[in-house]
C-alpha positions in Angstrom: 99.3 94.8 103.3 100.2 97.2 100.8 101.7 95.8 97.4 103.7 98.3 94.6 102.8 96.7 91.8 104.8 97.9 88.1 103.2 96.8 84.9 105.2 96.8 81.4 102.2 96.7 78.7 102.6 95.6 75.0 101.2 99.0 74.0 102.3 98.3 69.8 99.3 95.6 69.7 96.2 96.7 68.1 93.8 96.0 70.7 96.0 98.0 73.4 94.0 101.4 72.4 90.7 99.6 72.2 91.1 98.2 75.8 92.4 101.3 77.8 89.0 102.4 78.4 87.8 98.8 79.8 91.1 99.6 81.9 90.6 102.6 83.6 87.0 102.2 84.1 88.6 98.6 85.9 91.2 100.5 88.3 88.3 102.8 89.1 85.9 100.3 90.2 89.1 98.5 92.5 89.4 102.1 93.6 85.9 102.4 94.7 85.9 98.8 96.3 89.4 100.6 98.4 91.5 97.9 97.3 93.5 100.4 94.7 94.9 102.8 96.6 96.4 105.1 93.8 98.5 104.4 90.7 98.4 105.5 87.6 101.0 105.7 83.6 104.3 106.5 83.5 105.5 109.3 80.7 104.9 107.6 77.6 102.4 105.2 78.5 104.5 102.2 78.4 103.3 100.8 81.8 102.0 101.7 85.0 102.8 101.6 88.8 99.8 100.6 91.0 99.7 100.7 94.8 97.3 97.9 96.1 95.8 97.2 99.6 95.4 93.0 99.6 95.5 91.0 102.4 97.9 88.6 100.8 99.9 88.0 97.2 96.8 85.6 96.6 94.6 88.0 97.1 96.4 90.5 95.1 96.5 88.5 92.2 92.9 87.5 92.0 92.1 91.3 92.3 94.4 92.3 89.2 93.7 89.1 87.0 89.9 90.4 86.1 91.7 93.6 84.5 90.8 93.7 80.3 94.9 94.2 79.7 95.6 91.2 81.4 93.1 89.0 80.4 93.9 89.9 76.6 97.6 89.4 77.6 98.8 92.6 76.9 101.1 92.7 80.5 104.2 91.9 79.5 105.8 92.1 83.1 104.5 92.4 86.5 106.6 93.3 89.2 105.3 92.9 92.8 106.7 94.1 96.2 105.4 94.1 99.5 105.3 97.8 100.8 105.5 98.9 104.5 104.6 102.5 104.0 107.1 103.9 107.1 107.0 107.6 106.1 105.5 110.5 103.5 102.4 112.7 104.2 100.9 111.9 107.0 97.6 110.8 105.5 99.0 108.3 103.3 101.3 107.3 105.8 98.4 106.7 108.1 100.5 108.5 110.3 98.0 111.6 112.5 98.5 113.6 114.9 97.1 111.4 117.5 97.9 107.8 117.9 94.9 105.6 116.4 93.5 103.5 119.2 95.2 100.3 119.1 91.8 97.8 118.4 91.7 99.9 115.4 95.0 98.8 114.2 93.2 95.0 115.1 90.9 95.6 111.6 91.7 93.7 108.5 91.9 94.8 105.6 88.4 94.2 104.0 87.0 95.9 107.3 89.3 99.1 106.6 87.7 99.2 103.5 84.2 99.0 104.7 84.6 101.4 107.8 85.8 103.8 105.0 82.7 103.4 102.9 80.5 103.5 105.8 82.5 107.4 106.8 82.0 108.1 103.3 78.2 108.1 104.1 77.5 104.7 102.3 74.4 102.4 102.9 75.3 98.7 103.5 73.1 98.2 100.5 75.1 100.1 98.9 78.6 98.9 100.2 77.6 95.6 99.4 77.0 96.4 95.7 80.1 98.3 95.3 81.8 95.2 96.7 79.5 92.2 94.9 78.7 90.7 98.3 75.5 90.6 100.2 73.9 93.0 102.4 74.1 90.1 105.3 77.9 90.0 104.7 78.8 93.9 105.2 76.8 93.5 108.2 78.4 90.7 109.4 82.0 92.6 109.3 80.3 95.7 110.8 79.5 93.4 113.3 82.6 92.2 114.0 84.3 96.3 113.7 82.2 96.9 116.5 83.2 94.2 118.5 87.3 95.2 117.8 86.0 98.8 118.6 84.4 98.2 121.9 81.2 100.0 120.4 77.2 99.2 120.0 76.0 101.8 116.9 77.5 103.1 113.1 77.4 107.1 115.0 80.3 105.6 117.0 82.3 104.7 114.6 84.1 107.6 113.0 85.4 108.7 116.7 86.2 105.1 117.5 88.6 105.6 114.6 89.8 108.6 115.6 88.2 110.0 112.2 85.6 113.3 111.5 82.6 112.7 109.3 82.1 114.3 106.1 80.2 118.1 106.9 77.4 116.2 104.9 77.3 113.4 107.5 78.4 115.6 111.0 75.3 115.5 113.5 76.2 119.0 114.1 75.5 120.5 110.5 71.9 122.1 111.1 69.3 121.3 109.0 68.4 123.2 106.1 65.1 124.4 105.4 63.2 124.0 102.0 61.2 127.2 100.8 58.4 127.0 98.3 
């Protein structure tokens, strides 16, 4: 699910300047994990609108509460709603010009965000350090992608999803040669 999420901070508190770099470098590492989707101040700084991919409010919750601002209190209101993106741009929307194939509408949340890493040219090593859970684990869901996707191998995945790989990662790049 998608959550909007609108923070009011106590920005006349002394440690409210010292902790907005702990902040951002936060939002960017929940960015990197996929489960901040965008988000960002409002003129004057006095808040912030976030939007979230969680699973559930739960979820949501226990993904915000590790944030510096909030563990030092300095949210003074948090307002949540449940968003069902419906129209926009049509990659935010999710919306393409084909119809994704319907198992792929079957993965969770957690396996969006790891199908995205893995497109993004990602390791599981290095998926699983980016999301603080083992190598075994990211497998495990990659297991379970290909089962939803009807395929056996990661090379199947991006068409699967109806997706293109980077240029970087397209088997059709040719390889470059080294000189001396």
């Amino acid at each position: 699910m998608t959550y909007v999420v609108e923070r009011t901070f106590r920005t006349l508190d002394h440690r409210f300047g010292r902790l907005w770099a702990a902040h951002e470098t936060f939002l960017h590492t929940l960015s990197a994990r996929g489960t901040l989707i965008g988000g960002g101040p409002w003129d004057g700084e006095g808040g912030e609108i976030l939007l979230v991919d969680a699973p559930d409010e739960i979820a949501l919750h226990r993904a915000l509460r590790p944030d510096p601002l909030v563990r030092e209190s300095l949210v003074v209101q948090s307002r949540i709603r449940n968003w069902n993106i419906a129209y926009g741009r049509p990659g935010f929307t999710g919306a393409a010009s084909h119809t994704p194939p319907p198992a792929a509408a079957a993965l969770t949340p957690h396996e969006r965000r790891i199908t995205h890493l893995v497109l993004a040219g990602h390791t599981n090593n290095d998926i699983a350090a980016r999301l603080g859970v083992s190598c075994r684990a990211v497998e495990q869901h990659l297991t379970r992608v290909y089962r939803k996707l009807s395929i056996r191998r990661r090379a199947q995945l991006a068409p699967a999803l109806g997706a293109t790989l980077p240029a970087a990662l397209s088997p059709a790049r040719p390889q470059e040669k080294l000189t001396a």
